[in-house]
N, C-alpha and C positions, 0 to 999 in steps of 0.2 A: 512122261516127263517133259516140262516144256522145255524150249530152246533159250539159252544163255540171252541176255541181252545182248552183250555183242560180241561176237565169235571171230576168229581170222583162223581160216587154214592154209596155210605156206605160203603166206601172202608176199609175193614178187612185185617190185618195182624196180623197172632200169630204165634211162635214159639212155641213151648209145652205151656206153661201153662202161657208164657208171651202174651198179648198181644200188640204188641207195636204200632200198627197202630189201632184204636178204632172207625170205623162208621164214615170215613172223605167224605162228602159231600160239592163241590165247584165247579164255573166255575170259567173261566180266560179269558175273550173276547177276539178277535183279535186284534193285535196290541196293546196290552194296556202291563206293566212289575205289576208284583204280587211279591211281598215281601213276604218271607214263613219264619215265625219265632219260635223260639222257642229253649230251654236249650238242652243241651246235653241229648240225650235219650229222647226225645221227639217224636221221630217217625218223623220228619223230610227227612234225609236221605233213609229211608225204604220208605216212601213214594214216595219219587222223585226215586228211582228206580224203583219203579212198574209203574209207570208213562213214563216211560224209557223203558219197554218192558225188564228190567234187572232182573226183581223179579217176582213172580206169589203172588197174591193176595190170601189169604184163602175163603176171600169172597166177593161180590160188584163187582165195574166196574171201568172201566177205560177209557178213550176215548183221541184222539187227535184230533182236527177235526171232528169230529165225527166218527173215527174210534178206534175200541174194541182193545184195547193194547196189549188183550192174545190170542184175533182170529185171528188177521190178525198181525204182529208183526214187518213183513217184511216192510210192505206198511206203519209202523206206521215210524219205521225209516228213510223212503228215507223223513218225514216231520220233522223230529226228529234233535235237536244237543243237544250232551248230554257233559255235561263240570264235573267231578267228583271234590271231593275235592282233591285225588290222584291219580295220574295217570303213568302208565308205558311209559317207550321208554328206546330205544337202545343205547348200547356201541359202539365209532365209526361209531355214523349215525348223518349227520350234520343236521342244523335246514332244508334246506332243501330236503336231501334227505329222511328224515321224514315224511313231509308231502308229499311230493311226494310216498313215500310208499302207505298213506292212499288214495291218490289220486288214484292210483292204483287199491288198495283194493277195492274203491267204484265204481269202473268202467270206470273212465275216460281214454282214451285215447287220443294219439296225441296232435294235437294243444288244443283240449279244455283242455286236462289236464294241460299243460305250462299254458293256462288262467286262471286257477283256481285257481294253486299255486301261481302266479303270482297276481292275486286279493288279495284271503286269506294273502299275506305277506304282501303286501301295506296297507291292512285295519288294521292287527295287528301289523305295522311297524315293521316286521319282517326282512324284508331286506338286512337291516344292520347287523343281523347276519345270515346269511343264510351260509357261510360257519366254522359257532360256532357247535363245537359237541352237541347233544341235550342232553346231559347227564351233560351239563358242564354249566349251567345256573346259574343267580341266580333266585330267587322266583318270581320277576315282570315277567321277561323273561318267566322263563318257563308257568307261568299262560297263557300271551298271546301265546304261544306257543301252549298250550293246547284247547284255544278259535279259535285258527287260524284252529287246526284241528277237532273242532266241527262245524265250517262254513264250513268246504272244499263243501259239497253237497249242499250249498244252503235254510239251512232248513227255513219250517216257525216258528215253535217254539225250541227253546233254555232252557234246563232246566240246570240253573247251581249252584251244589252244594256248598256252602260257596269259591266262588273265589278269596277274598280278605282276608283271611286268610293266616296271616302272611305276607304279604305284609306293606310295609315302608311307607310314606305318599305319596309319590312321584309316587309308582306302585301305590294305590291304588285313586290318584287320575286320571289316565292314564288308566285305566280298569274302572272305571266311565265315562269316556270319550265315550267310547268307546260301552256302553250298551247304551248312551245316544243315538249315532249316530244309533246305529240298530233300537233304539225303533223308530227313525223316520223313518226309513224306512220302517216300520211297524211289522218288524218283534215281535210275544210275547215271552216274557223274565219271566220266573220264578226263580226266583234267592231267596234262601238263605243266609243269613249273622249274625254275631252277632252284626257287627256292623249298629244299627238301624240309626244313626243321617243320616247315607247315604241312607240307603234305603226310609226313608220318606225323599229327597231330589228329589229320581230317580223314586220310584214306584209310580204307580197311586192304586195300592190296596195292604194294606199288610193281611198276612193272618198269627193267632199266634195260633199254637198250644201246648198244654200241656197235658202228659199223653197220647197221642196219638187221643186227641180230638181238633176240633176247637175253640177256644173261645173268639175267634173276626175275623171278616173278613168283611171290610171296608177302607176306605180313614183316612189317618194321621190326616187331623183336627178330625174328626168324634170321633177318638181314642183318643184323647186328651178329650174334650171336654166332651165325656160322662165319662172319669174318676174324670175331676173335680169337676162334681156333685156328683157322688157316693160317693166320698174319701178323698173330700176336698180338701182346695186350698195350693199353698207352696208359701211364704213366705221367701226370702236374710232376716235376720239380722242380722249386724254387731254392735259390741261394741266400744267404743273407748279404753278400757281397761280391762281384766277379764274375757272374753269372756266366763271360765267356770261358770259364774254366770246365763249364760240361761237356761242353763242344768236343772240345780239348781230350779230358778225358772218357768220352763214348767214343772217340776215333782207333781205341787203343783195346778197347771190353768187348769181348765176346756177348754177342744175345742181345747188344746196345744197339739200337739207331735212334737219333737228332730228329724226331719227326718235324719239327717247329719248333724252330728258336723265339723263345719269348723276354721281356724285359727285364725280367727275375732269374731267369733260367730256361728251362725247355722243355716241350711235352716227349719223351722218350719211347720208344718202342719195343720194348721187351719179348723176344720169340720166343715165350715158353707159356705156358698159360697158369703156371702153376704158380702160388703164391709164395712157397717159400723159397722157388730163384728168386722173383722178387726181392726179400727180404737176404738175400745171400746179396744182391747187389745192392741197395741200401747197404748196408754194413762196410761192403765195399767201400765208397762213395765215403762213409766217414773214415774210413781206414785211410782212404788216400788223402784226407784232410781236403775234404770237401764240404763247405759250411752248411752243408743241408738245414733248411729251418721245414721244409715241407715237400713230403712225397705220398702222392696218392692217386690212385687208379682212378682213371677218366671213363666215363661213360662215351664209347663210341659214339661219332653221331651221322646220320644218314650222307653227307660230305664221303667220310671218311672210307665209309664201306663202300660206299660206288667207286672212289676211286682206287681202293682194295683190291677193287673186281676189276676194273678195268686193265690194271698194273699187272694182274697176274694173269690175264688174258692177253697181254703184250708179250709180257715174257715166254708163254709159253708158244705164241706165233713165232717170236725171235726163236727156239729152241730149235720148231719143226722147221724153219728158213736154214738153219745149221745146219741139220740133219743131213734136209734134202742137199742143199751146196754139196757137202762131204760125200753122198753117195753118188 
């Protein structure tokens, strides 16, 4: 059987006293894209650079392929494209004699090297500006610019840190484009983002971390799915008029919570999973002379369930924090 594309066993990062990488254990098969989520300071980043052969681990493992990211480091990069959220280049270096630099750097020569740069521009439609300073982009541009110079070597796996950060609709639908076509090609994509609704469109598995631990890694329905049993269901409803009168009355209904207050009304959260409480609190809601014109169950969305997960992983720290106090 061969080895996962890229593997972590109880991968340890600490700083002095901070630990921000916490025991992260996961594969990423071949050819499949992994979705790596998680808040600011979550160990996210710190992770995908050790993964990246950019950072040394305090403790655990690392692999690509099945190669050790801190023994062999060399050999991990020629499999390696690493995409950062920031990234340098030069004053007075156009988009292509940039990547021609790195083309360089990684060893090409001659005619393969014109075919590389030449590939890498055509796949990130780079092209058209190939004589644009690379200093002188805007934010779509230089992303692909960025991705054009983590394909230069051909790798099999691509680690890219939040790439659609700060990108317009427009880049950011043009850079989905574009992971889509690699992923057919088989190439694996670990990509972070905050923006979820796209990554449960492109990933086949996302992975969320918090506090620098895992605490879900699976497929988008799966992650929906096992939120709505834990944490109940949500609920559109709209008023015809007064809309702060739901507020009003879910502070008083059993099984009710105000999840978002909206213009109309508000999206509610019912802790029961079963349709006909549902329907027991509609009826309600007209009983109590409540102008109900519209109530309908909302399709969870990747938002909602991370922070589900997260919410109920607080809570249950706050519980053991009690626990132990009282004993």
């Amino acid at each position: 059987m061969s080895a996962p594309a890229i593997a972590a066993h109880n991968l340890v990062r600490k700083f002095g006293k901070l630990t921000a990488v916490d025991g992260l254990s996961f594969e990423v098969p071949h050819g499949s894209v992994c979705g790596f989520v998680g808040a600011n300071g979550a160990g996210k980043t710190t992770t995908m650079r050790m993964i990246s052969t950019l950072d040394y681990p305090t403790s655990g493992s690392a692999e690509i392929c099945g190669i050790n990211v801190v023994d062999y480091p060399a050999k991990v990069r020629q499999l390696l494209g690493w995409m950062p959220d920031h990234f340098g280049n030069y004053q007075n270096m156009t988009v292509l004699e940039y990547l021609d630099f790195y083309a360089r750097a990684l060893g090409y020569q001659g005619k393969e090297r014109l075919m590389r740069v030449q590939e890498v521009m055509e796949f990130a439609d780079l092209i058209p500006l190939a004589d644009r300073l690379s200093n002188k982009l805007s934010k779509g541009m230089t992303q692909r610019l960025c991705l054009g110079r983590s394909m230069i070597h051909d790798p099999q796996v691509l680690i890219m840190d939040e790439p659609a950060a700060g990108l317009d609709p427009k880049a950011r639908v043009e850079l989905k484009h574009l992971i889509r076509i690699l992923a057919e090609e088989g190439k694996t994509i670990f990509i972070s983002s905050h923006i979820l609704s796209e990554l449960g469109e492109m990933c086949d598995s996302l992975l969320f971390i918090n506090s620098g631990k895992i605490v879900h890694h699976g497929d988008a329905e799966s992650l929906k799915t096992g939120s709505d049993h834990s944490n109940g269901v949500l609920y559109d409803v709209q008023l015809a008029s007064n809309p702060e009168r739901l507020s009003d009355w879910a502070v008083t209904s059993p099984y009710v919570e105000i999840d978002e207050t909206r213009k109309r009304g508000a999206r509610i959260r019912i802790m029961d999973s079963n349709p006909d409480h549902a329907a027991e609190i509609l009826a309600r809601m007209i009983k109590d002379g409540l102008p109900v014109i519209e109530f309908h169950r909302e399709q969870r969305n990747l938002e909602d369930a991370f922070i589900d997960i997260v919410s109920q992983l607080d809570r249950e720290n706050a519980a053991q924090l009690t626990t132990v106090s009282k004993d």
